[in-house]
C-alpha positions as CSV (number, residue, x, y, z in Angstrom):
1,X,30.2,-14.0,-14.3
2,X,27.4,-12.7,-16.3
3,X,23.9,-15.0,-16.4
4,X,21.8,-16.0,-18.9
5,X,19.3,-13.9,-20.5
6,X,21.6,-11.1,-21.3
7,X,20.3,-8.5,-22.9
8,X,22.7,-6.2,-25.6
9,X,22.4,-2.6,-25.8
10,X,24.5,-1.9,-28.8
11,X,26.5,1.5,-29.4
12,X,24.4,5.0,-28.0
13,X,24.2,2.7,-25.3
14,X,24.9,5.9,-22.6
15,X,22.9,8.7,-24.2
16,X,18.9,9.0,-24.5
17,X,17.1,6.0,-26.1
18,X,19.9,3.7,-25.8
19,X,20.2,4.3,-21.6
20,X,16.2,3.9,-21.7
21,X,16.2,0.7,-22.9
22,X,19.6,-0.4,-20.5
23,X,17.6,0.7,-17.5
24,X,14.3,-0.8,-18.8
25,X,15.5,-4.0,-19.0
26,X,18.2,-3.9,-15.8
27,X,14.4,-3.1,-13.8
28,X,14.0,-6.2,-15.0
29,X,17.0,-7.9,-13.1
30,X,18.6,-8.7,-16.6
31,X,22.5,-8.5,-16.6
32,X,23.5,-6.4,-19.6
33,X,25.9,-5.7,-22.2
34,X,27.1,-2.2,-23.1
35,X,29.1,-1.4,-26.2
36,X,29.8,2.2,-26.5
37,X,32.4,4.4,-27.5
38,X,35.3,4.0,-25.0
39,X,35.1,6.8,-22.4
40,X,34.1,7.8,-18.5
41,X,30.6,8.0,-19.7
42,X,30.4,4.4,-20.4
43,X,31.9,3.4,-16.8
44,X,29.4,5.9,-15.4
45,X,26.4,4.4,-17.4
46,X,27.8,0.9,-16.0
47,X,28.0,1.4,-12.1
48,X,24.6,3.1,-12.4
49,X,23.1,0.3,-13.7
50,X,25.4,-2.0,-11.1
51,X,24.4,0.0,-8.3
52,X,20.8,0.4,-8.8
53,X,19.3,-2.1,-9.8
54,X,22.4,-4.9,-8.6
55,X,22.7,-7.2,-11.7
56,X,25.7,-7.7,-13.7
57,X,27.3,-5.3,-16.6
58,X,30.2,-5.8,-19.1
59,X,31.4,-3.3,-20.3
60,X,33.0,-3.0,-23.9
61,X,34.3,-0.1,-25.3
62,X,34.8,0.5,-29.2
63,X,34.0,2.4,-32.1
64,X,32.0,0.6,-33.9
65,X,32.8,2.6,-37.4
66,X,35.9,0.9,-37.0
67,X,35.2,-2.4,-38.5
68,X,38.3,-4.1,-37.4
69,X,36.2,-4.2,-33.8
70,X,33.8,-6.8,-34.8
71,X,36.0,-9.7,-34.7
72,X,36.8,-8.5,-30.8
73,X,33.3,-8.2,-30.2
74,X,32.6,-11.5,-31.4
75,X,35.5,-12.8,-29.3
76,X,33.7,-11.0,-26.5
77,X,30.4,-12.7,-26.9
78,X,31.3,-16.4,-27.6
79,X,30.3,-17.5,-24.2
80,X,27.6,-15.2,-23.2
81,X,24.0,-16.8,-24.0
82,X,22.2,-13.2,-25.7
83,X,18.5,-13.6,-24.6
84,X,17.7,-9.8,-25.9
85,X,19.6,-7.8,-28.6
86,X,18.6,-4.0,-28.5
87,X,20.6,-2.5,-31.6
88,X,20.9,0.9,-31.4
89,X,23.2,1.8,-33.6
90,X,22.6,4.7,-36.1
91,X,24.1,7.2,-38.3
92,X,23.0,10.4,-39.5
93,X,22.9,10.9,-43.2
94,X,24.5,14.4,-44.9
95,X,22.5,16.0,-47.1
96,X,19.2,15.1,-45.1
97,X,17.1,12.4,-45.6
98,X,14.5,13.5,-48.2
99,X,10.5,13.6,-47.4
100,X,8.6,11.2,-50.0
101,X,5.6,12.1,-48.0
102,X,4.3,15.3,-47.9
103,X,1.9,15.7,-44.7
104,X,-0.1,18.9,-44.3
């Protein structure tokens, strides 16, 4: 059972700024919420966090470009009481972004 106050590190939860901000808050002794793309890296990410810093993690796996995922997610929160919400999702854009700024 997961207790209140948890925090949700959504998608890129296992790789660079996404993991900061899991293990910031799990020093914390927040249970947490990861939702990543479904592989071992994701159960890796989770017993870390378990193991450390002993607080609770659920784990949900999905691609979240699939948007036939949000009504499971949904599902997947009804109960939980969210006290944080750390969205992390991103995308990269093709061509690049342009610069409206130039800075010497």
């Amino acid at each position: 059972m997961l207790v209140q106050g948890i925090p949700l590190n959504l998608h890129n939860c296992i790789l660079l700024a996404g993991f900061s901000f899991a293990k910031a808050l799990a020093e914390q002794g927040l249970s947490i919420v990861l939702v990543d793309l479904p592989d071992e890296r994701l159960e890796k990410a989770s017993g870390f966090l378990r193991s450390s810093y002993s607080i609770d993690v659920k784990v949900i796996g999905v691609d979240l470009t699939d948007t036939t995922v949000y009504r499971r997610i949904s599902v997947e929160f009804a109960d939980l009481d969210i006290g944080v919400l750390v969205n992390n999702v991103g995308i990269s854009l093709e061509p690049a972004p342009i610069h409206l700024v130039n800075d010497p």
